[in-house]
C-alpha positions as CSV (number, residue, x, y, z in Angstrom):
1,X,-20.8,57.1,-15.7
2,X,-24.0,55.3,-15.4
3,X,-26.6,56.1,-12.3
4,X,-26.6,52.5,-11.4
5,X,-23.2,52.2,-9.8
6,X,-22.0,50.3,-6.6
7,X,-19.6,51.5,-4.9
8,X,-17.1,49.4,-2.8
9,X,-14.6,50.6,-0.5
10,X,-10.5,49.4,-1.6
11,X,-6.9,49.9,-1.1
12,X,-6.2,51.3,-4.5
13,X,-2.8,52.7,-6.2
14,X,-2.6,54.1,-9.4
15,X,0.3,56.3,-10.6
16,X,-0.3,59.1,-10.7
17,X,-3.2,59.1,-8.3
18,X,-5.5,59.3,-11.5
19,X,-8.9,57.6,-12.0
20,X,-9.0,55.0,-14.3
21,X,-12.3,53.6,-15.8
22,X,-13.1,50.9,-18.3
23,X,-14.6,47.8,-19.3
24,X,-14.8,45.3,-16.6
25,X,-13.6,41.9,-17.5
26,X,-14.7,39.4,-14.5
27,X,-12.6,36.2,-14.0
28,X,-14.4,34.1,-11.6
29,X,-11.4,31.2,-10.7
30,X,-8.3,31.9,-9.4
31,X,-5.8,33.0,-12.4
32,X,-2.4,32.4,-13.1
33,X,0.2,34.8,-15.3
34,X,1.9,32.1,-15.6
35,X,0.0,29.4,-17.9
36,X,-3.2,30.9,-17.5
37,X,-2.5,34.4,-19.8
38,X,-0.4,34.4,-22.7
39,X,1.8,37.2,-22.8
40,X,2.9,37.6,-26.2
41,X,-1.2,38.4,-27.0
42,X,-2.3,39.2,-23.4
43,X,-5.4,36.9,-23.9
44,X,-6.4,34.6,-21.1
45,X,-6.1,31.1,-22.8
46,X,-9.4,29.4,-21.2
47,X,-11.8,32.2,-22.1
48,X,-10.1,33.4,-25.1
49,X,-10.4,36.8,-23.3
50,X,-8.6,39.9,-24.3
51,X,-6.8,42.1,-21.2
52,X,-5.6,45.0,-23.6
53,X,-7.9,48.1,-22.4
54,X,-9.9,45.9,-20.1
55,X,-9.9,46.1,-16.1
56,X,-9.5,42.7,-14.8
57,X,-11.9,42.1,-11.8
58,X,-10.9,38.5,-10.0
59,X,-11.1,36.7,-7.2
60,X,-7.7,36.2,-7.1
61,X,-4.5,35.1,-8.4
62,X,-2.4,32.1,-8.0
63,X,1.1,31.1,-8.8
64,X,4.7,31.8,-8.9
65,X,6.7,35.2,-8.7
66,X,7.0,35.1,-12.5
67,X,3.5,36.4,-12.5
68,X,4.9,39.8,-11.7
69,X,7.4,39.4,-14.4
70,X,4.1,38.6,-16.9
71,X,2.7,41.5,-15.8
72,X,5.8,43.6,-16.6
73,X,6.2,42.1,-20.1
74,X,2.7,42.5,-20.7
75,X,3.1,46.2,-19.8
76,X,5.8,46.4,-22.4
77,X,4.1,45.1,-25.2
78,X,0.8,47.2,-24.5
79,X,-1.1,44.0,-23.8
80,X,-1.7,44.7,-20.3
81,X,-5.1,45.1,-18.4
82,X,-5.9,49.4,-17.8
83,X,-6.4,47.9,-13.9
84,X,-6.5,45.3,-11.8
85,X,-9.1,44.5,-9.0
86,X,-9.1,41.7,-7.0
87,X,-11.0,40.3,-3.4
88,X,-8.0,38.2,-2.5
89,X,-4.8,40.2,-1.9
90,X,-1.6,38.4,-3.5
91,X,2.1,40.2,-3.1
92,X,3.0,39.1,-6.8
93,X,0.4,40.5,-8.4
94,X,1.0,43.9,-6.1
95,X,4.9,44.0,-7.0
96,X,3.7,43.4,-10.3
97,X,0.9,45.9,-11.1
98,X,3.7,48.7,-9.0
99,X,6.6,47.5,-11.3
100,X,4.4,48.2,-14.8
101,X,2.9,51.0,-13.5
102,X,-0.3,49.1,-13.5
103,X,-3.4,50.7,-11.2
104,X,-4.8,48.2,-8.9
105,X,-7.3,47.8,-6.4
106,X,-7.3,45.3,-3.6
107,X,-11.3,45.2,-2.5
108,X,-12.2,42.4,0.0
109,X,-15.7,43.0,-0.3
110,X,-15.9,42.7,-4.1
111,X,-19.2,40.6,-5.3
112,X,-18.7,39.1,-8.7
113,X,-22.2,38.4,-9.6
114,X,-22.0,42.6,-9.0
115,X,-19.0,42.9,-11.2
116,X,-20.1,40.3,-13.4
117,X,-23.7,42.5,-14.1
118,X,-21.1,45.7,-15.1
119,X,-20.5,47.4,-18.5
120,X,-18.1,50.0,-16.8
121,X,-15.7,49.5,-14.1
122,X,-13.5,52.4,-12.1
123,X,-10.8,52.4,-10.1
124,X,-10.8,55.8,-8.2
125,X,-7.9,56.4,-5.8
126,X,-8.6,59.9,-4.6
127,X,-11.6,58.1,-2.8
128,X,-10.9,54.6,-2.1
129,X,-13.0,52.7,-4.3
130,X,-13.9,51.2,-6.9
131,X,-17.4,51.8,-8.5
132,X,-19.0,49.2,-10.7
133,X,-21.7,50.3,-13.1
134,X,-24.5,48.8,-15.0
């Protein structure tokens, strides 16, 4: 990793209990599985974005319980994001990113305009944190 890393305290999960590191994609508005991402592609629609390799640093999530369904499907077809980190805790996306065996990292004090500044994200449960590096 980079020396210019930030790291922020989380609750993280990850099967496994292994480190998982990648390209950060930052989603400033609240997103939906359902509507917002198409999962047959596992782009989201309004920024033409692909999830497929990427960790997924938002805000937060919105929606119905299909989300977590999404998030399964996604897994499925290997469209899926490597992680998920998000500032605002939602149960869907939890029971989702647990049923896909998806790591996640709920971080309260996460600072987009930090994330947004990243080339490399991590998701590190052994310690707790996630580390975001320019």
């Amino acid at each position: 990793m980079s020396n210019a890393c930030v790291e922020l305290k989380a609750k993280v999960w990850s099967p496994g209990n292994k480190v998982v590191e990648g390209a950060p994609l930052v989603v400033e508005e609240s997103i939906s599985f359902l509507g917002d991402v198409d999962p047959e592609r596992g782009v989201i629609r309004s920024i033409g974005a692909e999830l497929r390799g990427r960790i997924l640093v938002a805000r937060g999530f919105r929606g119905s319980t299909v989300g977590s369904y999404i998030l399964y499907a996604m897994s499925k077809r290997g469209v899926a994001p490597k992680a998920i980190v998000f500032r605002e805790l939602d149960p869907v996306v939890v029971a989702g990113c647990v049923a896909s065996s998806i790591p996640m990292a709920w971080c309260p004090s996460l600072d987009l305009s930090i994330a947004k500044n990243a080339t490399l994200a991590a998701v590190d449960p052994r310690n707790s944190v996630v580390r975001l590096c320019s």
